[in-house]
LUMKOL-31475 format. One record per residue (C-alpha): residue number from 1; residue in three letters; x, y, z. Coordinates in Angstrom, 2 decimals. Layout:
% residues N
SITE    nr   rest        xx        yy        zz
SITE   NUM    Ala         X         Y         Z
...
This chain:
% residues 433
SITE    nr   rest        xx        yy        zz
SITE     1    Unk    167.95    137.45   -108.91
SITE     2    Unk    170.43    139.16   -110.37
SITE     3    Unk    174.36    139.28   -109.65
SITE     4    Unk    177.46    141.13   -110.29
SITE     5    Unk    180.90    140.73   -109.69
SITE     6    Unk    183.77    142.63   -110.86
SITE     7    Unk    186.55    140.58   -113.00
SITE     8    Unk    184.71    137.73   -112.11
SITE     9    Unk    182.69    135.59   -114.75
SITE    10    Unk    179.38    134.66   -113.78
SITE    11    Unk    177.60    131.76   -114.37
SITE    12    Unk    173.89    130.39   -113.20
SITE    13    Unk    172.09    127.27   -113.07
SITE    14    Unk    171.02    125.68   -116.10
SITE    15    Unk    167.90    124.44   -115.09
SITE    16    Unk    167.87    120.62   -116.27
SITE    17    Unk    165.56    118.05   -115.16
SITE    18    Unk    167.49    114.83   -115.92
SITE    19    Unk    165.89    111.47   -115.81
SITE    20    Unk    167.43    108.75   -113.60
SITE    21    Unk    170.03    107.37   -116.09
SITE    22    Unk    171.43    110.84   -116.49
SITE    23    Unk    171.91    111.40   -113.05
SITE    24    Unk    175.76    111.93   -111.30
SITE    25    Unk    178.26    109.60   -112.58
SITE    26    Unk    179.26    107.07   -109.06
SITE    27    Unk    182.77    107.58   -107.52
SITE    28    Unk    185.95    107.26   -109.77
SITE    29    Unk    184.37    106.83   -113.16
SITE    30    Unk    184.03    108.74   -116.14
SITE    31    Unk    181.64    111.27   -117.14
SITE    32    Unk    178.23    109.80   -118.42
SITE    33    Unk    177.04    110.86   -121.52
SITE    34    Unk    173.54    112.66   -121.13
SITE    35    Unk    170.65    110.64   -123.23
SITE    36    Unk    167.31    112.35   -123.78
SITE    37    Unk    164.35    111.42   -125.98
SITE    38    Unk    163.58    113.72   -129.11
SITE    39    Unk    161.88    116.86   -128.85
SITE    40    Unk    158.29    117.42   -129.87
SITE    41    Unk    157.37    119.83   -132.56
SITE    42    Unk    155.35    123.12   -130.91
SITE    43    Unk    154.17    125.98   -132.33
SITE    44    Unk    154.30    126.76   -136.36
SITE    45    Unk    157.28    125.57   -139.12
SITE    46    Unk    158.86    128.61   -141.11
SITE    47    Unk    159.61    127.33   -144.35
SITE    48    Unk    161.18    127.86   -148.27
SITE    49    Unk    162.46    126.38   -151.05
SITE    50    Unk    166.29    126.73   -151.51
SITE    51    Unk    167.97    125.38   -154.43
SITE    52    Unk    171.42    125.42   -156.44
SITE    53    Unk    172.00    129.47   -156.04
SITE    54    Unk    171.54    129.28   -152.28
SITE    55    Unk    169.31    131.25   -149.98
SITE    56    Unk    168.23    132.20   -146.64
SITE    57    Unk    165.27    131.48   -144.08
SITE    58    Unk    164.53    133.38   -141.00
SITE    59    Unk    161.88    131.87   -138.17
SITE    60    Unk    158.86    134.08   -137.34
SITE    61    Unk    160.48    135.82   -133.89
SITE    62    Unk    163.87    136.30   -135.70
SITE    63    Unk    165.69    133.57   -133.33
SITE    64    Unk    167.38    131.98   -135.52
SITE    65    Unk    168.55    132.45   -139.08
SITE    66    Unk    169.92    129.82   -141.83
SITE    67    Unk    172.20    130.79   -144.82
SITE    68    Unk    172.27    128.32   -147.43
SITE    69    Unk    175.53    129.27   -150.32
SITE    70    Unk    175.36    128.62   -153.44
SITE    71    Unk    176.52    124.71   -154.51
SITE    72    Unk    175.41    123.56   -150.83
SITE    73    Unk    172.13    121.86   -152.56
SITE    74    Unk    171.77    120.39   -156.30
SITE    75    Unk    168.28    120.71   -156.45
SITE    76    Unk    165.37    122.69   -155.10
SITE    77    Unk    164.57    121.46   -150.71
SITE    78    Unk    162.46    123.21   -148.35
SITE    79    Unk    164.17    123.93   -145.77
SITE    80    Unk    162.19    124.97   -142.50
SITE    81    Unk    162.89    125.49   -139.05
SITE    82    Unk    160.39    123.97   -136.50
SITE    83    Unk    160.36    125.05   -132.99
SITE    84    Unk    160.41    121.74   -130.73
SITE    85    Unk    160.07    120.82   -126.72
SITE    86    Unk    164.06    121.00   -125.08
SITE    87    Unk    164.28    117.62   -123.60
SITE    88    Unk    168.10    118.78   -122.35
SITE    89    Unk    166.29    121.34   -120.11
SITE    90    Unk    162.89    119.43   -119.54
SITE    91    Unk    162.18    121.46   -116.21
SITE    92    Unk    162.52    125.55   -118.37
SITE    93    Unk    159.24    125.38   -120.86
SITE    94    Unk    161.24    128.75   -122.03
SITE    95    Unk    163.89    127.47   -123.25
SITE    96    Unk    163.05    125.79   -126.94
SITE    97    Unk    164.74    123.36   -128.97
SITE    98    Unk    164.76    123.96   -132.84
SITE    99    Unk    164.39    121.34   -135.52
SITE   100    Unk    166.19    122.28   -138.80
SITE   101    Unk    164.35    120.23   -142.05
SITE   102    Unk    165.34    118.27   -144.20
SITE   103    Unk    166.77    116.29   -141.31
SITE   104    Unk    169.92    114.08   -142.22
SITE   105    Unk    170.42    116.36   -145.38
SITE   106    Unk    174.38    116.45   -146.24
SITE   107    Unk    175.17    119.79   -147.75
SITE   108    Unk    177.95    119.95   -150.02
SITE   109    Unk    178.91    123.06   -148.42
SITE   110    Unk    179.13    124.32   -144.85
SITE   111    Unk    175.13    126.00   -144.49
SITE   112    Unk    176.04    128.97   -141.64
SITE   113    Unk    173.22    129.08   -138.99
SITE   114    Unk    172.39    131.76   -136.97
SITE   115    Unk    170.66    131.84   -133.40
SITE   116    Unk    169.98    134.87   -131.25
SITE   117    Unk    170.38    135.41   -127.87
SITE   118    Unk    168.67    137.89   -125.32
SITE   119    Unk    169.34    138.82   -121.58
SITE   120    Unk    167.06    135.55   -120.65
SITE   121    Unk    169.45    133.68   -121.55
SITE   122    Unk    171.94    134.66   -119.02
SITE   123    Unk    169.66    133.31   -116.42
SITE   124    Unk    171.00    129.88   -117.96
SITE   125    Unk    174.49    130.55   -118.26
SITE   126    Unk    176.82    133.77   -119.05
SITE   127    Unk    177.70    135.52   -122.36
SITE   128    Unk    180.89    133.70   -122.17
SITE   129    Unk    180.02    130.53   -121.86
SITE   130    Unk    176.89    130.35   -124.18
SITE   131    Unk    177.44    128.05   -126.90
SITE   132    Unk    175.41    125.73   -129.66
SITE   133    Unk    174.34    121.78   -129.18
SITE   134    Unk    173.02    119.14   -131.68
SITE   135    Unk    171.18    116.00   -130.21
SITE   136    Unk    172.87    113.11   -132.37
SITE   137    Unk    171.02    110.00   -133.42
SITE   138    Unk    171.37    107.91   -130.21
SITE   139    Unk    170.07    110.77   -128.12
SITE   140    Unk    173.43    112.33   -126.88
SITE   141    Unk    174.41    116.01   -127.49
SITE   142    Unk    176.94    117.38   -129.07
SITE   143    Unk    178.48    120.80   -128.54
SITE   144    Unk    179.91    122.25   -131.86
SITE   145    Unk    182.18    125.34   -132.27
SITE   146    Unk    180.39    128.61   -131.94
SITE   147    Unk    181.38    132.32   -133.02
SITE   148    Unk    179.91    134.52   -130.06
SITE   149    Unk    179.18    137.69   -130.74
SITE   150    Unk    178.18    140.36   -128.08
SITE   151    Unk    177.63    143.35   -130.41
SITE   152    Unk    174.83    141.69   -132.06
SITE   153    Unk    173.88    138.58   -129.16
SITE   154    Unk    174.57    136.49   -131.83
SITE   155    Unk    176.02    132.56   -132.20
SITE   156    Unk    176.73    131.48   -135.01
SITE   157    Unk    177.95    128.02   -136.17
SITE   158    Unk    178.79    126.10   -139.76
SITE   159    Unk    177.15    122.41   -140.66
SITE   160    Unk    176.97    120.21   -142.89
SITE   161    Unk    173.83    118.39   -142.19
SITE   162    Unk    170.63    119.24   -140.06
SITE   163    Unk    169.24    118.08   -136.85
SITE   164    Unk    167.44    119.52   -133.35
SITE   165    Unk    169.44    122.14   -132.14
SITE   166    Unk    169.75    124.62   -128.95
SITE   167    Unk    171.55    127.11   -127.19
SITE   168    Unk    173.31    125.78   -123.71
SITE   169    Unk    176.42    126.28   -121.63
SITE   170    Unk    179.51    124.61   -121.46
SITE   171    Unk    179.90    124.39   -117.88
SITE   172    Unk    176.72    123.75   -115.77
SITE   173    Unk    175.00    123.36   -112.23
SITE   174    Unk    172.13    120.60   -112.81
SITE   175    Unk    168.89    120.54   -110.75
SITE   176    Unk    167.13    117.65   -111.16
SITE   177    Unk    163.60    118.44   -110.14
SITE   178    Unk    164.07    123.19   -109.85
SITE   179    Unk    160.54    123.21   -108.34
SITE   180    Unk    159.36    121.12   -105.06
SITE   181    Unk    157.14    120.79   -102.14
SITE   182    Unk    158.61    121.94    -98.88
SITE   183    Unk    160.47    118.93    -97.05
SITE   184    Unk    160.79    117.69   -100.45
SITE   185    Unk    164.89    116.65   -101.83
SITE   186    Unk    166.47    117.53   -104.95
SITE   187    Unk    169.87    116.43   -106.72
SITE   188    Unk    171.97    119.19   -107.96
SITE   189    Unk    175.20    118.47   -109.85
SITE   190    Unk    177.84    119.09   -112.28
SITE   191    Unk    177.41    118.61   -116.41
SITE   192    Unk    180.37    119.48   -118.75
SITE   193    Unk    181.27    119.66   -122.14
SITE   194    Unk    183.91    116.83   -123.01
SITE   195    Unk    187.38    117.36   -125.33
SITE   196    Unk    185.49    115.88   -128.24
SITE   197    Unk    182.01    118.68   -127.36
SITE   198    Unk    179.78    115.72   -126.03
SITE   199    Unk    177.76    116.93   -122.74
SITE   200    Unk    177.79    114.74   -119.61
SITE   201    Unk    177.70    114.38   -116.32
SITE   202    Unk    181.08    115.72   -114.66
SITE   203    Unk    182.95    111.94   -113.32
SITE   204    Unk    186.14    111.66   -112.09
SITE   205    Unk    188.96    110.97   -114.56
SITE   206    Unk    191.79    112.90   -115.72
SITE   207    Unk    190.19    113.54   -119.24
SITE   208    Unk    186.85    114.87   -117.29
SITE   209    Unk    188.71    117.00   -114.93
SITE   210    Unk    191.66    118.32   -117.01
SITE   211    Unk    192.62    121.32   -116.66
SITE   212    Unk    190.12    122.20   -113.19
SITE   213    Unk    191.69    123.35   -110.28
SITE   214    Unk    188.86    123.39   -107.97
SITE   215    Unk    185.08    122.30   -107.97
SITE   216    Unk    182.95    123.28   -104.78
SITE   217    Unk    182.45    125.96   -101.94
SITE   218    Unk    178.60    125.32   -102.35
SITE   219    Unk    176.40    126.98   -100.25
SITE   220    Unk    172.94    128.40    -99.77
SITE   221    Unk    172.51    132.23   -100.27
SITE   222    Unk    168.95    132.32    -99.25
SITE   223    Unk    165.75    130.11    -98.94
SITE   224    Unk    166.57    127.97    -96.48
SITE   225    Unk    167.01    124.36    -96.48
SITE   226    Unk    170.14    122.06    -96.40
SITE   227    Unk    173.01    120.77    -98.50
SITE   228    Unk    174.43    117.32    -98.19
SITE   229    Unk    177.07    117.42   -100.31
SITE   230    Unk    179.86    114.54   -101.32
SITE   231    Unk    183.79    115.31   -101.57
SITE   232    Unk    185.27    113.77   -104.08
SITE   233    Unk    188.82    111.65   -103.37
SITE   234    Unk    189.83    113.69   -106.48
SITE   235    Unk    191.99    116.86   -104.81
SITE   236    Unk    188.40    117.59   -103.12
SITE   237    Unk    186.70    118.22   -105.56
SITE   238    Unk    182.53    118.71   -104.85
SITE   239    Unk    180.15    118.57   -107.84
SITE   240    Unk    176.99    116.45   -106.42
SITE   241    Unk    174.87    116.14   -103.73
SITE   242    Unk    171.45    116.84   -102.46
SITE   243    Unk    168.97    119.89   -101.30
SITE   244    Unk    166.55    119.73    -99.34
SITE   245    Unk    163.66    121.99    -98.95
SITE   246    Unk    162.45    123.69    -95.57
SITE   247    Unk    160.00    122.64    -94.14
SITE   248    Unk    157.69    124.86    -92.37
SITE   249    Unk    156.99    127.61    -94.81
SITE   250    Unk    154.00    129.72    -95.06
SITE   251    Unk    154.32    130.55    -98.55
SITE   252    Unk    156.30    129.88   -101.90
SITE   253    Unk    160.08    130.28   -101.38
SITE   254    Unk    162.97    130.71   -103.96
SITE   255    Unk    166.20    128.91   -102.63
SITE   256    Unk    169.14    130.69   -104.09
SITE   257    Unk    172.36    127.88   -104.60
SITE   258    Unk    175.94    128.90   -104.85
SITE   259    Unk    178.96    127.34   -105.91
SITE   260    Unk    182.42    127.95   -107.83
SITE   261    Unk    184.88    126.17   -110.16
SITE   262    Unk    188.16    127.32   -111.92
SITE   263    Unk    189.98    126.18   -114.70
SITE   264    Unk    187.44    124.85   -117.30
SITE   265    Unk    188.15    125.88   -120.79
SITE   266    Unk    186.84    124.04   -123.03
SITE   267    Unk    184.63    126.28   -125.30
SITE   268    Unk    185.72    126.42   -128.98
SITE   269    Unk    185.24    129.47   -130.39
SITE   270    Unk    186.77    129.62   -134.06
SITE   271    Unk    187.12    134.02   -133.27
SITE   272    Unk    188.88    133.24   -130.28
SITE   273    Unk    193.00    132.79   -129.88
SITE   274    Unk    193.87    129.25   -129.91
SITE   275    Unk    190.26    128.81   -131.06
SITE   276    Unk    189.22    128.48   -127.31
SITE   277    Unk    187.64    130.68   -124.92
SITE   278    Unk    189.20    131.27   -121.76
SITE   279    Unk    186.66    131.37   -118.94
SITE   280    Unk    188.49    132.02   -115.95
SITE   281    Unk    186.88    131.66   -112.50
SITE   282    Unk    183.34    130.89   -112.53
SITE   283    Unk    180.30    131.43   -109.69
SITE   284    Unk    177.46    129.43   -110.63
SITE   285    Unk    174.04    130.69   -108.85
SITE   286    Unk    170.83    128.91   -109.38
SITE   287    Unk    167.29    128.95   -107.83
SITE   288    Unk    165.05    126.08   -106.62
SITE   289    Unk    161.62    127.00   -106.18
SITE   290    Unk    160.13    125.87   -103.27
SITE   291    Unk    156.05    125.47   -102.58
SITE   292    Unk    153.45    125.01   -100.09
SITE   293    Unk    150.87    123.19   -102.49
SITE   294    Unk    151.87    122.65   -106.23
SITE   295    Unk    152.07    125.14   -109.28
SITE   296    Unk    150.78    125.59   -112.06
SITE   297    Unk    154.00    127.37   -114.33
SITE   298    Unk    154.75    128.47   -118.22
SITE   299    Unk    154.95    131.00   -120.55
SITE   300    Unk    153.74    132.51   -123.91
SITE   301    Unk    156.09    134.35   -124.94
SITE   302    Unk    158.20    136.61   -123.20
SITE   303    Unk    155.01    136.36   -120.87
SITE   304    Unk    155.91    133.91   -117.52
SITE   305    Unk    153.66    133.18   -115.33
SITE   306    Unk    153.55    130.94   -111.89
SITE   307    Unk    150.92    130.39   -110.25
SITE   308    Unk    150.85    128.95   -106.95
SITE   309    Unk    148.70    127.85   -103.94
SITE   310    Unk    146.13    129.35   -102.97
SITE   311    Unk    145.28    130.63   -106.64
SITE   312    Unk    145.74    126.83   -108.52
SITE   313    Unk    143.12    124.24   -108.16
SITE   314    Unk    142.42    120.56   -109.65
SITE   315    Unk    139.65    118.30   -109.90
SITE   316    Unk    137.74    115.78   -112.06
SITE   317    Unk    133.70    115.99   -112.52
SITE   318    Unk    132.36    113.08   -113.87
SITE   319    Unk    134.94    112.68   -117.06
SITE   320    Unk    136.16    116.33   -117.01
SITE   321    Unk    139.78    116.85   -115.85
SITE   322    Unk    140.43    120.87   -114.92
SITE   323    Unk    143.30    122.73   -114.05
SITE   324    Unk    143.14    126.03   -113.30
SITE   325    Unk    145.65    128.68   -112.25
SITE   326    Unk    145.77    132.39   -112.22
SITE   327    Unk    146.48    135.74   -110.21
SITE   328    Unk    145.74    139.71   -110.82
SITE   329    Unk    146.99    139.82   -114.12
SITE   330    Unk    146.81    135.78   -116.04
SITE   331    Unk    144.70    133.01   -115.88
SITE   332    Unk    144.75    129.65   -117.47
SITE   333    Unk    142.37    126.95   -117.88
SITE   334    Unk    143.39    123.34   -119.03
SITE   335    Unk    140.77    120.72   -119.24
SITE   336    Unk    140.48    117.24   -120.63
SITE   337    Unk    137.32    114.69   -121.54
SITE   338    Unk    138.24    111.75   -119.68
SITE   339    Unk    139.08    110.06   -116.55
SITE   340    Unk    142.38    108.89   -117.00
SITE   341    Unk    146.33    110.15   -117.61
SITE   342    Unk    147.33    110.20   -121.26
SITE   343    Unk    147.20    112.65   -124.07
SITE   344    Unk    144.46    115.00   -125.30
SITE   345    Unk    144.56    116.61   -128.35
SITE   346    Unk    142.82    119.91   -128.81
SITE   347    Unk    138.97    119.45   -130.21
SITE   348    Unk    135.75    119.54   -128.74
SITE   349    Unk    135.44    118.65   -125.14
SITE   350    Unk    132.66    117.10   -125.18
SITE   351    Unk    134.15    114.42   -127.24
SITE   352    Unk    136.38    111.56   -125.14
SITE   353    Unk    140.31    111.79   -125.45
SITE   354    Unk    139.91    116.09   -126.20
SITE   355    Unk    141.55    118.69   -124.42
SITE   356    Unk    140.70    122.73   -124.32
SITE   357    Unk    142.80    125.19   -122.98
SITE   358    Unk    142.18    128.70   -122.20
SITE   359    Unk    144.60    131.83   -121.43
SITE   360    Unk    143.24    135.31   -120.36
SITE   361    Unk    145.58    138.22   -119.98
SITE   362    Unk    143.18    139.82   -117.27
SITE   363    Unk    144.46    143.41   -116.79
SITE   364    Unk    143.81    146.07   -118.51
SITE   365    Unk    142.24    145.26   -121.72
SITE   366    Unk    140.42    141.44   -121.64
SITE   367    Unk    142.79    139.33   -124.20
SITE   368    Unk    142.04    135.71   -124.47
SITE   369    Unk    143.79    132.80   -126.40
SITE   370    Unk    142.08    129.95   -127.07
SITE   371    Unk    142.98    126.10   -128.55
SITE   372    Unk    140.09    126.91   -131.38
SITE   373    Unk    139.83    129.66   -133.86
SITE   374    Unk    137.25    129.92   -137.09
SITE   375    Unk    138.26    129.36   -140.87
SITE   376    Unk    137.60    132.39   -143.14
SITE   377    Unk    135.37    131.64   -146.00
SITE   378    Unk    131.39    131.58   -147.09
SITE   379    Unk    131.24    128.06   -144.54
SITE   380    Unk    133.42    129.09   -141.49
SITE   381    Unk    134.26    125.98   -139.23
SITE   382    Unk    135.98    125.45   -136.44
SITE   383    Unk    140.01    124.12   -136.42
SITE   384    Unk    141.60    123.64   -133.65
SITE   385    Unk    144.88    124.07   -132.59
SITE   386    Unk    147.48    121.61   -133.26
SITE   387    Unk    148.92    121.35   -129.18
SITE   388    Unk    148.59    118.81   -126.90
SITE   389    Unk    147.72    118.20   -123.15
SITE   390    Unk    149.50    115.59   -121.30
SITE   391    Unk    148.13    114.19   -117.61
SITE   392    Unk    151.23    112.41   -116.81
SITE   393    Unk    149.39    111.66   -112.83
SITE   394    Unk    146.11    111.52   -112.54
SITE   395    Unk    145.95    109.97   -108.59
SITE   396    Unk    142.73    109.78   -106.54
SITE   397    Unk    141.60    112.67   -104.23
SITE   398    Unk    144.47    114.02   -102.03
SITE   399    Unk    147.22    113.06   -104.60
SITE   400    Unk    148.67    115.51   -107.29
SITE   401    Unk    147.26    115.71   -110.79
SITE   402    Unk    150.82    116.29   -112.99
SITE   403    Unk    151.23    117.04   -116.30
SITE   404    Unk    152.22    119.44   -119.38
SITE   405    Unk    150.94    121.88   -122.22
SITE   406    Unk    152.74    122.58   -125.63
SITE   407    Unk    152.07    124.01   -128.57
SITE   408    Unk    149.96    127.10   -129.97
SITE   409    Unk    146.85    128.78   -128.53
SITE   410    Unk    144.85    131.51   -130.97
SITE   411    Unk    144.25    134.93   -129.82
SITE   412    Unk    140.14    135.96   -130.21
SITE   413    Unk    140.27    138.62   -132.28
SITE   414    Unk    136.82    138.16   -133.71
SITE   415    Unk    138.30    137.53   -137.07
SITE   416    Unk    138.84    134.24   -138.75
SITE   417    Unk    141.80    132.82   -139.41
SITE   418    Unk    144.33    131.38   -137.35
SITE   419    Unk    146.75    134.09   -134.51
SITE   420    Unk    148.69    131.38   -132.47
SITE   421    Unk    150.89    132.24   -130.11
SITE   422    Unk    153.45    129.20   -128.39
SITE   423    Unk    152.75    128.37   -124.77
SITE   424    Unk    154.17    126.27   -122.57
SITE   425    Unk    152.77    124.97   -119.26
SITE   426    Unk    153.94    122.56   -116.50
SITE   427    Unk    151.85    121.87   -113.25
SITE   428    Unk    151.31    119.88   -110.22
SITE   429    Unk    148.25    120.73   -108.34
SITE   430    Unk    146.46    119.15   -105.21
SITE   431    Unk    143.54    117.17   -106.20
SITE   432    Unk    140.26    118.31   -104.11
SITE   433    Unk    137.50    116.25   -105.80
């Protein structure tokens, strides 16, 4: 849903599923650093070999650009940028993380890096407040000074050594969990950027909450449901508290969330005055996504699709796990040999501990992507993709079978040779048998 106010910034959820240790900071303490795992590599590296005289690499959808100068390296590195799973924004399988190689490489000059934006984006966070993060070695992230450019949708930052990297905001509405059953509860909260550019969760302190002069006026624009929100002793301030879905629904419902907060500005922008950008006051909007009976949810691509109840199913047949989920125009099969959760890599399913996964575009012209394509060559065998299928749940009948897909899928072409596209795929579907 899109919004518009005039003289007003405008900022939405960022849709972050936090795990329990990164969730609000208790009454009267300080903001708590958020701690994810690493990011796992997706989709195909783009790579070269950069030496003494500098150079440049480019990824394969243009998203992000690195420009090594000349005296940065003493001797010839390939340098490639590998697309990677977002653990900051676990719960948005569009938003990617990118891993920039050699990892702990110190250049002896500032390397300029490049990463494009589009209108997507804003359903994250607003032009203003868009800005660059690096997860450090213990896990936290670090915010560095971005150049934002709205000519080009451009951010640009300077380094001197490479890590996992991704776009965010500096000021952000959390949802822990931004799709659940009706009746089902929620947490939404507050993350920030710290003076120093490390993200938390928003405590109360005077360094957190320097500078704010109000946090709250939270409400629900549409959806239905409740808010049970907390008031902070802190000038009243309101950053966390708790959703909770309708109950009687007939159908899948988007819950729209409101809320507003003035005074942060804390985004360093070298092209700015003062090297800061002044944001003003800030509505944050952000949907939950409410359901009858699971979903089945991802993209490839700029191509999203949800599926939802009555067009998702589940089951297990002897040691076949399937998950299916589809609607007038896309349909996706996942499947797994076995009869337990883990992780299937992509092979033949006939073969225990495999997965197989299948995407149809079905209107208009029939294309399919599959987790298999054919080598070229006089002896043409079969390689298969390099993804992976995770059943995180797999309960008995009447519980829901949970779980993930990430990494590339080949479009059937009839050629050999590989075509992968990324795709990304979350679900929790009803198990009927």
């Amino acid at each position: 849903m899109k919004k518009l106010f005039l003289l007003i910034p405008v900022l939405t959820i960022l849709f972050f599923a936090c795990k329990k240790k990164n969730e609000p900071a208790q009454e009267n303490t300080p903001s708590e650093p958020i701690v994810t795992e690493k990011g796992t590599a997706i989709g195909t590296a783009s790579s070269t070999i950069i030496g003494s005289a500098g150079g440049e690499l480019t990824n394969a959808d243009g998203s992000v650009r690195i420009v090594v100068p000349a005296g940065a390296l003493q001797n010839n590195t390939t340098v490639s940028i590998q697309p990677i799973t977002n653990t900051l924004y676990e719960s948005d399988d569009t938003k990617l993380a990118y891993r920039l190689s050699p990892e702990g490489t110190n250049f002896l000059k500032p390397v300029t890096v490049v990463f494009k934006y589009t209108e997507d984006d804003f359903e994250l966070t607003t032009e203003d407040l868009m800005t660059i993060a690096f997860q450090q070695q213990n896990g936290t992230w670090k915010v560095v000074p971005s150049i934002l450019n709205k000519q080009n949708k451009t951010l640009t930052i300077e380094t001197t050594h490479f890590s996992d990297w991704t776009k965010t905001g500096g000021f952000e509405m959390a949802i822990s969990e931004t799709t659940i059953k009706q009746g089902e509860q929620t947490k939404v909260y507050v993350k920030s950027v710290d003076q120093d550019g490390e993200m938390g969760n928003l405590g109360i302190s005077a360094a957190d909450l320097e500078g704010l002069t109000s946090v709250g006026n939270w409400e629900i624009v549409q959806g239905g449901g409740t808010l049970d929100m907390q008031t902070s002793s802190y000038k009243g301030f309101v950053f966390r508290g708790t959703y909770k879905a309708p109950t009687n629904i007939t159908s899948t419902v988007i819950a729209t969330l409101r809320m507003e907060v003035r005074g942060f500005n804390k985004i360093k922008d070298p092209s700015q005055p003062g090297g800061v950008r002044n944001t003003g006051h800030m509505i944050l909007f952000g949907d939950i996504t409410v359901v009858t009976d699971g979903y089945v949810r991802g993209n490839m691509g700029s191509i999203n699709f949800d599926f939802y109840s009555p067009n998702i199913t589940a089951h297990v047949m002897g040691n076949l796990i399937q998950i299916i989920g589809g609607n007038d125009e896309y349909r996706i099969s996942l499947a797994a040999f076995g009869n337990a959760a883990g992780t299937y890599t992509m092979g033949d399913i006939t073969i225990g501990g495999k997965g197989w996964v299948v995407f149809d575009k079905t209107s208009g012209t029939l294309q399919s992507y599959t987790s298999g394509y054919y080598s070229c060559g006089p002896y043409a065998e079969s390689v298969f993709s390099t993804a992976k299928l995770f059943i995180d749940e797999l309960p008995p009948v009447g519980g829901y079978i949970k779980g993930a897909f990430h990494g590339p899928l080949h479009r059937v072409t009839g050629n050999c040779g590989p075509e992968p596209h990324d795709v990304n795929v979350t679900f929790s579907v009803l198990r009927t048998r």
